[in-house]
N, C-alpha and C positions, 0 to 999 in steps of 0.2 A: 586600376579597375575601370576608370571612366574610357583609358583609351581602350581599352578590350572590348568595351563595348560600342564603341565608337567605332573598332575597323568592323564587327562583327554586323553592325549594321551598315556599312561601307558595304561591306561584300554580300550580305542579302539583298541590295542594292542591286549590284553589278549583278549579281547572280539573274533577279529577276527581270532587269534590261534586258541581258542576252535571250533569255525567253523571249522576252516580247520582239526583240530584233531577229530572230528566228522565224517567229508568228510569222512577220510580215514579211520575210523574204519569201515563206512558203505560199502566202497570200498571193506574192507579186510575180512568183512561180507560176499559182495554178491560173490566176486571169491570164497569162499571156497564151498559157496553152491552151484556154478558151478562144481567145482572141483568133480571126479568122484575119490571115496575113494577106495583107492586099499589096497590092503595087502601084506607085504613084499615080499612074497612067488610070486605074481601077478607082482611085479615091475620088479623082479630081471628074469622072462619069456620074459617080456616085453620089456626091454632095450637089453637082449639077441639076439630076434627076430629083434629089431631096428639096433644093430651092424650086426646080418646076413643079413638085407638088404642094410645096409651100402656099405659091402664087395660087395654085389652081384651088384650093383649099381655104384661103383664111377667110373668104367672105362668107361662105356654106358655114364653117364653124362658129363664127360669129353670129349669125340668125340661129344656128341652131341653139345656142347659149340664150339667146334672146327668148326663144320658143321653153326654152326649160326652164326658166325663171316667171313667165306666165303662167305655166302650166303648174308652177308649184303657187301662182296666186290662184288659180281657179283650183286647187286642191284644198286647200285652203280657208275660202267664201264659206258662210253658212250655210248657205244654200245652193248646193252643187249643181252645176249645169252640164250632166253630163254629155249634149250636145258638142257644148263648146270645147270642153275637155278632147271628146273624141274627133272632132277635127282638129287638136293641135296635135293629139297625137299623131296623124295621120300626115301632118305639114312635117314632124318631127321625123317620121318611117323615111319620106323622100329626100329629106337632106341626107340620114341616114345612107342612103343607096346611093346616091350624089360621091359620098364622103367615101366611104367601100371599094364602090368600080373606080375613082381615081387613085383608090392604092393600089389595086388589083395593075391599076395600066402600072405603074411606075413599079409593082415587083417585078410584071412580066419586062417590063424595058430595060430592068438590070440585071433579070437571072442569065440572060447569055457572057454577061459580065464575068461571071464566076466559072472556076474550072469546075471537072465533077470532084474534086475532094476539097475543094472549098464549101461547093452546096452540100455536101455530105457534113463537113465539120458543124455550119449552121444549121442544118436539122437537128441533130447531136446537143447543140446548144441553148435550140428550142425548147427542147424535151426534159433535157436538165433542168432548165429555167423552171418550166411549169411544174416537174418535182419538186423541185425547193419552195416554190409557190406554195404545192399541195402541201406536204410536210411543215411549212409556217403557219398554216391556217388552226388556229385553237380548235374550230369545230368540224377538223378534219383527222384522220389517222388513226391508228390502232391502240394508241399510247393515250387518248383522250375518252376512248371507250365506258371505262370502267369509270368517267366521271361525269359521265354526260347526266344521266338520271339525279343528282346535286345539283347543276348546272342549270338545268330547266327548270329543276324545283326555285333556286335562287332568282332567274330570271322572272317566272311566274310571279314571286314573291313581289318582287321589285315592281312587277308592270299592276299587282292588281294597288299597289301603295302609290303607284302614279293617279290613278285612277278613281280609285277604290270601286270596284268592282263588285259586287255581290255575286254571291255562288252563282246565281241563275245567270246572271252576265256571264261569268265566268265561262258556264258551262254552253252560252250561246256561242261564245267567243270559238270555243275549241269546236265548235259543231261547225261552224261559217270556214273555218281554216283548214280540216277536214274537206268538207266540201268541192271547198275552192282545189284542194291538192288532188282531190279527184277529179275535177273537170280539167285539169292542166297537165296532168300526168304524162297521155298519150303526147301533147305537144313539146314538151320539154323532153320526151326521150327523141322525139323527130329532128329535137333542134342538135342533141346530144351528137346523133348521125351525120345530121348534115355539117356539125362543123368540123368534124373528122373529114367528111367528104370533101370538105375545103380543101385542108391541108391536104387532100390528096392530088386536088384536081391541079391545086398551084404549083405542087412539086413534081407532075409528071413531066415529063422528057420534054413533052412537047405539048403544051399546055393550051387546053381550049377553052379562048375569050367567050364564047357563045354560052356555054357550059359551064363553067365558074358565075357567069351573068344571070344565068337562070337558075343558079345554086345560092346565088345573092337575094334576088328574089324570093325565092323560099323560106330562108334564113330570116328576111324583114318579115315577110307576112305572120309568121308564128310569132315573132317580137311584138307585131301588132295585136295581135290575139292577145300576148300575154298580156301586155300593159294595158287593154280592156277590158278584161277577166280582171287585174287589180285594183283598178277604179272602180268596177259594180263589188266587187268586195268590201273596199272602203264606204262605199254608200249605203249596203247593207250594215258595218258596223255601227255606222251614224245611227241606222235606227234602234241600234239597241242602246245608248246611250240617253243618258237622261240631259236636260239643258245643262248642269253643270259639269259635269265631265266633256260632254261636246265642245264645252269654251276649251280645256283645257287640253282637249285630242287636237282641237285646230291650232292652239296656241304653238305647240310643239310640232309640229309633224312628222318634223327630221329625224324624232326620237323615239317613235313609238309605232308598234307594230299592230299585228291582230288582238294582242291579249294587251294593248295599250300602250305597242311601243311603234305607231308603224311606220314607215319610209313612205311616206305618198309622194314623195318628190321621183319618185323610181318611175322610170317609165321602159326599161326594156329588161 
């Protein structure tokens, strides 16, 4: 009896490996037919151009890191100095732009690198990408519809027991965020455009620095709009707070939003 169940588990065993060694052959299948096939000659341009933008790059990103770690101290402070805030944001837009136009040089310096069904494969693999993106996102898709109205209730739940909020809080709360989603509206659909417009401007035949530059441009100045539309939001919910919830909206920041979970560290 003992050995009967001894192979029988033997061979659910085996049975369940070859799944999983199957899983992974089909896995190591579909990456490779993602994978876009270069030639020595193509890689060694490649990584080239990746180390010159490296070089061109780590000092901008290292202030910029600097700049975002201040900016979540003056988020922060009791007493918020929106000046100072809005010139870091503004130090933060031009590294920004700094960081952008030296990708922009280094895609255009290796798209003649690629044949046209190479560049076709990687579009293909952009777009994939960003579906499986969309489709992993919880607060995205067809399938999370029917649980969102739970979901908000739970969150709401959560954020006024962070807080403790009173209904009139409460209901100042959702009036300020409202608001705020109306004066941002029109810019968030403009940024929506323009960064399709990107992707257009960078994969056309024959691609214009000047016009991708001044698409750059555009794309920072509405980042900048937004991330000061979020700090005059944050400073109006300061003032509906009472001194003891304000200790514990600054203590947190990272965690809590309009209804008391917010991101102040967010600046684009």
């Amino acid at each position: 009896m003992k050995t009967k169940i001894t192979v029988c588990i033997l061979m659910t065993l085996m049975f369940f490996s070859g799944i999983s060694q199957a899983q992974q052959r089909k896995r190591a299948e579909r990456m490779q037919k993602t994978m876009i096939q270069l030639t020595d000659a193509q890689k060694e341009e490649l990584k080239a151009a990746k180390v010159e933008f490296a070089k061109a790059t780590i000092d901008v990103k290292n202030e910029l890191n600097e700049l975002k770690a201040y900016q979540r101290t003056l988020m922060s402070a009791e007493n918020l100095n929106e000046k100072k805030v809005f010139e870091n944001i503004d130090k933060m837009t031009a590294l920004e732009k700094q960081l952008m136009e030296e990708k922009v040089n280094m895609q255009l310096a290796t798209s003649g690198l690629l044949d046209e069904d190479q560049r076709m494969h990687r579009e293909m693999r952009g777009d994939r990408s960003k579906m499986r993106t969309h489709n992993m996102n919880p607060r995205k898709g067809p399938m999370q519809k029917g649980d969102r109205k739970g979901f908000d209730q739970g969150r709401k739940h959560r954020a006024v027991n962070a807080l403790g909020l009173s209904e009139e809080q409460q209901a100042q709360m959702k009036s300020l965020k409202l608001e705020h989603k109306k004066v941002t509206q029109n810019l968030r659909e403009e940024m929506q455009e323009l960064r399709l417009k990107q992707k257009h401007l960078l994969n056309d035949e024959k691609p214009n620095k000047k016009d991708i530059f001044s698409n750059i441009d555009r794309i920072l100045s509405i980042q900048n709009q937004l991330a000061k539309e979020r700090v005059t939001s944050q400073k109006e919910i300061r003032n509906i707070l009472d001194e003891d919830q304000l200790v514990l909206f600054l203590s947190k920041p990272h965690k809590m939003n309009k209804k008391g979970k917010a991101r102040m560290h967010r600046h684009y």
